[in-house]
N, C-alpha and C positions, 0 to 999 in steps of 0.2 A: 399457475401455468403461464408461458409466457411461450412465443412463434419467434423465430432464427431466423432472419432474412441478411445469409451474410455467404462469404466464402466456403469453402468444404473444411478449409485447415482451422479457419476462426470457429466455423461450427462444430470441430470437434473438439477442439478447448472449451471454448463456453458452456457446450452440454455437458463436459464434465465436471467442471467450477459449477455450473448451477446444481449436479444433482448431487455436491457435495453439503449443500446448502437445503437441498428436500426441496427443490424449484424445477418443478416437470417443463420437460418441454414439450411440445406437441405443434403441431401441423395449423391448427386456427386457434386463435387466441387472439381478446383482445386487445390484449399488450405485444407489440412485436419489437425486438432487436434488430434491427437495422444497419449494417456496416457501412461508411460514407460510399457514397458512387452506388451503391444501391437504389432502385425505386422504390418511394416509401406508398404499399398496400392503401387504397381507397377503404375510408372507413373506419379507420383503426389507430390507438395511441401509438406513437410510435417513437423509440428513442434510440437516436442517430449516434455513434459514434466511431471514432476513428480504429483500425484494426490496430495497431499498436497499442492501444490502450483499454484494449475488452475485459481487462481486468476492473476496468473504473466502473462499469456497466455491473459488475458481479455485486464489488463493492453498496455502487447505488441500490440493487435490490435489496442486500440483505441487511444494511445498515440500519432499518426499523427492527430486525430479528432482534441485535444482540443490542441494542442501544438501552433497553429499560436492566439490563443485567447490572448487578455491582461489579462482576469479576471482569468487567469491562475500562471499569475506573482504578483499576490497581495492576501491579505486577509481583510477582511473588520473586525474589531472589536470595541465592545463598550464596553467603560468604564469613568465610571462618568458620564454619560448619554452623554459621545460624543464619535461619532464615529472615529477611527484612521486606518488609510489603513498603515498597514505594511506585510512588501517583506519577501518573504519563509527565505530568510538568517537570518534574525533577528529571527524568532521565534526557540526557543529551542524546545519545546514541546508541544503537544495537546492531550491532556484529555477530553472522555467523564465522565461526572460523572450526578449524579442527580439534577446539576444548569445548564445542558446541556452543548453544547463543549464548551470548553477553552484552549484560546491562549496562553504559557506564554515563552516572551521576558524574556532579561537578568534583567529586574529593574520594566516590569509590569505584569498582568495579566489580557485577554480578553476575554469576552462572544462571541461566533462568533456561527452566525445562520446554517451554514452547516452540516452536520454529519462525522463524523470519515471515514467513508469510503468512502466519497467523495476528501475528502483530502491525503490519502491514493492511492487511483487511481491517479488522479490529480496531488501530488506531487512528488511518485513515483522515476520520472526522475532526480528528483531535489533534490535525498539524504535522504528521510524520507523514516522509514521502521516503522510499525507494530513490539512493543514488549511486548504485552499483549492484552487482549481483548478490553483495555480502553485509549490507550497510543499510538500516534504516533513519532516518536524523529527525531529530525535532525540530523544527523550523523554527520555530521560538527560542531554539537553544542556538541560533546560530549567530556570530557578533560579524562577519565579514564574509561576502562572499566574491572570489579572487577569481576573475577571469583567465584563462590557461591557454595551452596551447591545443590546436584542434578543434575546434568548438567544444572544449569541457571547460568545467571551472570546479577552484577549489573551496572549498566551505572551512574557515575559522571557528571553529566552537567554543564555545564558553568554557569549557575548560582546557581550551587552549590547543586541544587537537585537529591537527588540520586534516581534512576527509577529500578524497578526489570524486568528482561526481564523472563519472563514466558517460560516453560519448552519447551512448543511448540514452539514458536519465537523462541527457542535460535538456534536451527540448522540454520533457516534461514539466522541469524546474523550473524553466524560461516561460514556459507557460502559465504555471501556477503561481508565479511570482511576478507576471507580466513584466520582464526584463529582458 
C-alpha cells in the first residue's frame, strides 16, 4: 500500500501503473509518493519526485517484484523462424515499429513478442533508458554520443547505428549521465 500526494493527472497515471503491479493505493499509508512542489506529510517515508518522471517511481517500487525472476535476465527472439534467447548485454537496441518490437544485437535483428514498455520497466536496472517514443538503448552499447540541434542529441551504437534521442528524453539522459 502506498498514499498519492501529487497532481489529479499524475494521480491518475500512477494509480494505474501501480495497480498494474498489485500495489493498492489508499488515503494513509506509510509510504507516500510525493510530486516535487508538493508538502511532504509529517511523520511519514516519503519519496519525492519530479512529475515527468512518475514512471521512475513505478519502476523503483516494483524492481524487488521481478528482480529474483530468471525471465528477467533473458530475452526470447525469433528470427528465421527459430527462436534465440539472448542476455540484456548483447542487445544494443529495441524498436517498436509496425512489424512490432525489435531486438537488434551487434550482427542480428529480432522479432520479440513483449512491448516496449515492458522492457523499459523490466530492464531499467540493467542500463536501458527510453530515448524516443519508439526506441529503448543500452547505454553500455553506446560508442558516441553526438550533440544536435534543439537540445536533442544523437547516440552512435555499437553496431554503428545512429539513434536520435527526442527532445523530451534528452533531459532525462543528461541526467542519467550527468552531461
Amino acid at each position: 500500500m502506498v498514499q498519492l500526494l501529487c497532481s489529479t493527472k499524475v494521480y491518475e497515471k500512477l494509480k494505474q501503473e501501480l495497480s498494474k503491479h498489485h500495489i493498492e493505493v489508499t488515503t494513509d499509508s506509510d509510504w507516500v509518493l510525493v510530486e516535487q512542489g508538493f508538502a511532504l506529510p509529517e511523520g511519514k517515508r516519503c519519496i519525492v519526485f519530479d512529475a515527468i518522471d512518475y514512471m521512475d517511481v513505478v519502476k523503483l517500487l516494483v524492481s524487488g517484484i521481478r528482480e529474483d525472476t530468471q525471465y528477467a535476465n533473458t530475452l526470447t527472439g525469433l528470427i528465421d523462424n527459430k527462436f534465440a534467447v539472448i542476455e540484456p548485454k548483447d542487445v544494443v537496441y529495441l524498436e517498436a515499429g509496425s512489424d512490432g518490437l525489435m531486438a537488434y544485437t551487434k550482427s542480428n535483428r529480432y522479432s520479440v513478442k513483449e512491448t516496449l514498455q515492458y522492457y523499459e520497466n523490466l530492464w531499467a536496472a540493467k542500463g536501458f533508458i527510453r530515448i524516443n517514443k519508439s526506441q529503448l538503448v543500452n547505454l553500455l552499447q553506446v560508442k558516441e554520443i553526438i550533440p544536435w540541434f534543439n537540445s536533442r542529441y544523437v547516440l552512435r551504437m555499437d553496431n554503428n547505428a545512429e539513434l536520435e534521442v527526442s527532445k523530451m528524453f534528452s533531459k532525462k539522459l543528461r541526467n542519467t549521465l550527468n552531461i
